[in-house]
TORFITOR-473039 format. One record per residue (C-alpha): x, y, z. Coordinates in pm, whole numbers, padded with zeros to 5 digits, always signed. Example, Ala and Ser with C-alpha at 12.3 -4.5 7.8 and 13.67 -1.06 7.14 Angstrom:
2
+01230-00450+00780;+01367-00106+00714;
END
This chain:
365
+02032-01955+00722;+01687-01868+00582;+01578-01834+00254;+01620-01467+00100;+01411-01282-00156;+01427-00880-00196;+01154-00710-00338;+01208-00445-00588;+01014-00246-00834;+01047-00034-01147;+00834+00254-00975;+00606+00384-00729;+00242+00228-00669;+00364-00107-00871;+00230-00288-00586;+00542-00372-00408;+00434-00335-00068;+00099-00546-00161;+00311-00825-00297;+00523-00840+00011;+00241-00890+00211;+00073-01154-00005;+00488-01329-00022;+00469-01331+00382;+00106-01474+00417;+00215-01738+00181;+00548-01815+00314;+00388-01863+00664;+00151-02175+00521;+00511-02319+00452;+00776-02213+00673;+00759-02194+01060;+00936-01907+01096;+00907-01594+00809;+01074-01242+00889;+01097-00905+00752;+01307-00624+00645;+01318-00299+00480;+01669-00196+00494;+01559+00193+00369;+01313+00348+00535;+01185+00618+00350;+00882+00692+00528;+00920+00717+00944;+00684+00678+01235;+00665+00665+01569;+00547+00344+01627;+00568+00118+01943;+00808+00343+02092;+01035+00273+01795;+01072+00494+01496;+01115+00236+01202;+00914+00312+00828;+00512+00289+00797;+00548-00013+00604;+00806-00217+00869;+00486-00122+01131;+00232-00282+00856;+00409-00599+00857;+00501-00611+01217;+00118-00576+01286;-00023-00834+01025;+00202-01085+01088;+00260-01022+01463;+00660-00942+01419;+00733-00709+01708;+00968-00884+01861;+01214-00806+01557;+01069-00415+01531;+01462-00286+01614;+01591-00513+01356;+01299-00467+01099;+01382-00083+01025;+01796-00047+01030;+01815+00283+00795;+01596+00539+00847;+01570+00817+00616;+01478+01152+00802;+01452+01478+00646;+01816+01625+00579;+01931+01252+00562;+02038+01348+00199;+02184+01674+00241;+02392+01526+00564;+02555+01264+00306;+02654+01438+00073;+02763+01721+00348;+03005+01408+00507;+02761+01403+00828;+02636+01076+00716;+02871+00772+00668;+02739+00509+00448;+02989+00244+00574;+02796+00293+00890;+02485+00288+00714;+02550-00024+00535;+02696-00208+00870;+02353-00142+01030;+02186-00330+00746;+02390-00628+00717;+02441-00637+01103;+02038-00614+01144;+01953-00849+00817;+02204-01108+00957;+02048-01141+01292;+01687-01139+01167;+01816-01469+00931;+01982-01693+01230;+01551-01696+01334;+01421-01682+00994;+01348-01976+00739;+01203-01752+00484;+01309-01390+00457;+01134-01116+00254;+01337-00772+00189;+01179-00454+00083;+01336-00249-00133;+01254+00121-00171;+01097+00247-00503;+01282+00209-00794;+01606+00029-00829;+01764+00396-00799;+01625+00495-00455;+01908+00568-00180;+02213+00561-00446;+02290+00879-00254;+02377+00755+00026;+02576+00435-00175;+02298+00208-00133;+02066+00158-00367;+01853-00151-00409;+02118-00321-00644;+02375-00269-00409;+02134-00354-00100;+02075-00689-00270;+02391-00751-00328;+02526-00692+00014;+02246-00913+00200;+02313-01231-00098;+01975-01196-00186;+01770-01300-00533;+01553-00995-00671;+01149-01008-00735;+01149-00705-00975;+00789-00570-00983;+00647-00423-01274;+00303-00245-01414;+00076-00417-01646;+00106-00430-02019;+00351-00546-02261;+00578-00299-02437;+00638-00072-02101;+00730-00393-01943;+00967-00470-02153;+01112-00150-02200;+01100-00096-01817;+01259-00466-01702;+01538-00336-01979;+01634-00007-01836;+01626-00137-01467;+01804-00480-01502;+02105-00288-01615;+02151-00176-01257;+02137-00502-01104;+02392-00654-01323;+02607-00369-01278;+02577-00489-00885;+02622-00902-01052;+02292-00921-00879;+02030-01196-00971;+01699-01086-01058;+01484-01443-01076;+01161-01346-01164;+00959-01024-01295;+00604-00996-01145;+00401-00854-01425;+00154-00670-01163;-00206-00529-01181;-00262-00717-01516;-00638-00653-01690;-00837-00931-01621;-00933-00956-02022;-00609-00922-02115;-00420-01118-01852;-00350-01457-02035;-00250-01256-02349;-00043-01007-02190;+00159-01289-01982;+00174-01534-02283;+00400-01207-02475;+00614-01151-02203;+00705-01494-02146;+00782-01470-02551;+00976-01195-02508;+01166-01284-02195;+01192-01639-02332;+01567-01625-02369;+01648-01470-02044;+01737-01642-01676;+01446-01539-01468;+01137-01659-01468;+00782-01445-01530;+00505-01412-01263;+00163-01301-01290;+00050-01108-00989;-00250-00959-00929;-00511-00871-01165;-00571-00444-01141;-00856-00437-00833;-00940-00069-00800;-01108-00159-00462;-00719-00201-00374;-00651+00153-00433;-00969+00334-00298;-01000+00503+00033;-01149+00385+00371;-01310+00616+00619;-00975+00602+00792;-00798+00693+00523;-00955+00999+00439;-00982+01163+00783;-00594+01031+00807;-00555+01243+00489;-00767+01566+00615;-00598+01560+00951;-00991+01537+01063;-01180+01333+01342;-01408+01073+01201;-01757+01091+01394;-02034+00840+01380;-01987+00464+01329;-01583+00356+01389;-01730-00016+01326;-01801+00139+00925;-01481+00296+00918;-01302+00010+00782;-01552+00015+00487;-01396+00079+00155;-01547+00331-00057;-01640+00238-00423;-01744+00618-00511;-01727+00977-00427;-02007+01158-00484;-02108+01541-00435;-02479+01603-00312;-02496+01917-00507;-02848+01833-00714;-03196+01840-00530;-03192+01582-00208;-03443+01378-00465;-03177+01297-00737;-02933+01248-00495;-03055+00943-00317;-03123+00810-00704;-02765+00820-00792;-02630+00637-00462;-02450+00367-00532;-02281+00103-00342;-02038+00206-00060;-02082+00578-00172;-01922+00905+00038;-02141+01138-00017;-01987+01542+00009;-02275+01757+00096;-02257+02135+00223;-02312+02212+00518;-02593+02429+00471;-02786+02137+00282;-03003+02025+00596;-03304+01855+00409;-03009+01689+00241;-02802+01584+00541;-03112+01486+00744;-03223+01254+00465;-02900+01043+00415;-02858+00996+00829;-03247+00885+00807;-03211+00661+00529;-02835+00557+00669;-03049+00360+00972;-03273+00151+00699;-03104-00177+00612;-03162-00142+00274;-02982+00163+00174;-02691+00098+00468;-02478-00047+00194;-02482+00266+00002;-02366+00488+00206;-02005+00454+00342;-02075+00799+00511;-02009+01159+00483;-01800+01432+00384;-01938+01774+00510;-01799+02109+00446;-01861+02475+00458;-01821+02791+00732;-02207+02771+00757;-02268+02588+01090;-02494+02233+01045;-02836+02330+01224;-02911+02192+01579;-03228+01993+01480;-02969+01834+01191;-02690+01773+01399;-02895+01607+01618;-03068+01371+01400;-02667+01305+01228;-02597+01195+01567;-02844+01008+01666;-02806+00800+01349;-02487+00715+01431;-02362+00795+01006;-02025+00803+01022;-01952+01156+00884;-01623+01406+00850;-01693+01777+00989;-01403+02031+00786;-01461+02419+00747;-01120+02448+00562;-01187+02325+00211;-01447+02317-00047;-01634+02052-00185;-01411+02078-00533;-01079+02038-00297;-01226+01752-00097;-01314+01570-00459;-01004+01627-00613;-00770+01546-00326;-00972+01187-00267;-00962+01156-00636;-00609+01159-00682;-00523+01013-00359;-00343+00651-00415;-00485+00476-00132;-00189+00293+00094;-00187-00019+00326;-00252+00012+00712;-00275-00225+00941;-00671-00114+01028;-00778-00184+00674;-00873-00550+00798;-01107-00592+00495;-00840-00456+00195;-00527-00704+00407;-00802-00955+00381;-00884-00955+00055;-00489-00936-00057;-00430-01256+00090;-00720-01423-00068;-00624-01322-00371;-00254-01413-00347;-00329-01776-00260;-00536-01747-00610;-00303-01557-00820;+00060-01593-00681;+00253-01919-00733;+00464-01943-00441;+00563-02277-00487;+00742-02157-00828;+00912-01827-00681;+00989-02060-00354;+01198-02317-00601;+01405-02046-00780;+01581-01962-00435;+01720-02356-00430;
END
């Protein structure tokens, strides 16, 4: 039977999906065979011809795991999912044979299993499976990951480990996750004070890498329901900064920094016909991840021309203004996909730096 670990968190954007991936890359250096499972799937897609949650199709991607896509997704949650519960449409006995039936058959071909939970230890309790109970059903050890700092982790591994005994569930290690880099050693070196007298063991993750959580091109036509034109090579690129293009064209190119999206109006020709221009000179390439361009006004002939011709990878809306377009990249929390080649890449080259696998690996004996 292979070895099990389940992956909770205290919260949303903890980084549990991030530390899943970074658990399989590192399990696969070690074991021959390493499966996955998220028993709850909050978040369906179509994908493969299968409907099984966005992050199940991550994984399966990554780590080439279609074979097991039926299995990987048991529970999906669709829209009245709750409402049919509690209504007596839904039986969770059913519900919870699927997941043992589907986590049993993924372990007689696993060595190493990892099991996503679903946001905080709470999630599903409506339908009588929540992640307490989901761990305790599949026999697996809990990763429980948590925010930086020192006081709300403590506070926060407190009110959530109350759920897991309730379930006699073993949590064996907290990931203290997206840690300063200053304040790392000092921050770990308290909690390992203050969790000194309990049974699991404390983990440092990774260190808080904002380039994690911005956009790529993708991501932000994904999020605008809007083609991406130009350059698909750049639209893997991650971008560092948003920037509006609302002072003269001269300031403008001043105040471009690295891997910059630039929102500029529609009307702003001299504007738009300057970026594609400098866009094709090696030297400012790197500082423009491309462009966001609104407005009713159409973009002149002579400067749609020279946009395509330059090959800029740019985003054409007419729905929202430039103060929309800021605020809703702003505040969006970027996720995984499978295209971002150069975020997956980076994760695992900075789990074989800051995750000890060999430590997590030993608690499961």
């Amino acid at each position: 039977m292979a070895r099990k670990l389940y992956i909770s968190a205290i919260g949303q954007n903890c980084g549990k999906t991030t530390a899943s991936l970074s658990l399989l890359h590192l399990a696969r250096k070690k074991y021959p065979r390493v499966g996955f499972i998220k028993p709850i799937g909050p978040k369906p897609i179509e994908h493969r011809g299968v409907t099984i949650d966005s992050d199940v199709a991550l994984m399966a991607e990554i780590f080439h795991l279609q074979d097991d896509l039926h299995l990987m997704s048991p529970v999906i949650i669709e829209r009245f999912s709750t409402r049919n519960c509690i209504d007596g449409q839904l039986d969770p006995q059913d519900l919870e044979n699927r997941i043992v039936a589907a986590c049993r058959k993924i372990e007689e071909r696993c060595d190493f299993l990892i099991i996503e939970g679903s946001g905080h230890p709470g999630v599903g309790s409506v339908l009588g499976l929540s992640n307490p109970r989901i761990a305790r059903l599949l026999d697996a050890p809990v990763l429980l990951v948590t925010g930086g700092g020192i006081g709300s982790v403590i506070d926060s591994v407190a009110q959530n480990r109350l759920l897991y005994e309730q379930q006699d569930v073993e949590i064996c290690a907290i990931l203290a996750n997206k840690l300063i880099a200053e304040k790392r050693q000092t921050c770990l070196d308290y909690l390992k004070k203050a969790f000194a007298k309990d049974p699991f063991e404390l983990i440092g993750g990774f260190n808080y890498q904002p380039v994690l959580a911005n956009p790529t091109l993708i991501r932000v036509a994904a999020i605008l329901d809007l083609e991406l034109r130009g350059n698909q090579q750049d639209a893997q690129r991650i971008i560092h900064h948003v920037q509006i293009g609302s002072p003269s064209t001269q300031r403008v190119t001043e105040l471009l920094r690295e891997d910059s999206l630039v929102i500029v109006t529609s009307s702003r020709d001299e504007l738009l016909v300057t970026l594609a221009n400098m866009y094709k000179i090696p030297e400012y390439r790197s500082q423009i991840a491309g462009l966001l361009i609104p407005g009713i006004a159409p973009v002149s002939k002579i400067s749609q021309l020279i946009l395509d011709s330059s090959n800029i990878p740019y985003i054409r809306t007419m729905q929202h203004t430039t103060g929309h377009l800021y605020r809703i990249i702003s505040e969006d929390v970027a996720k995984l996909t499978a295209e971002d080649e150069e975020k997956i890449l980076l994760v695992k080259q900075l789990a074989e730096k800051r995750f000890d696998f060999e430590l997590l690996d030993s608690l499961l004996d």
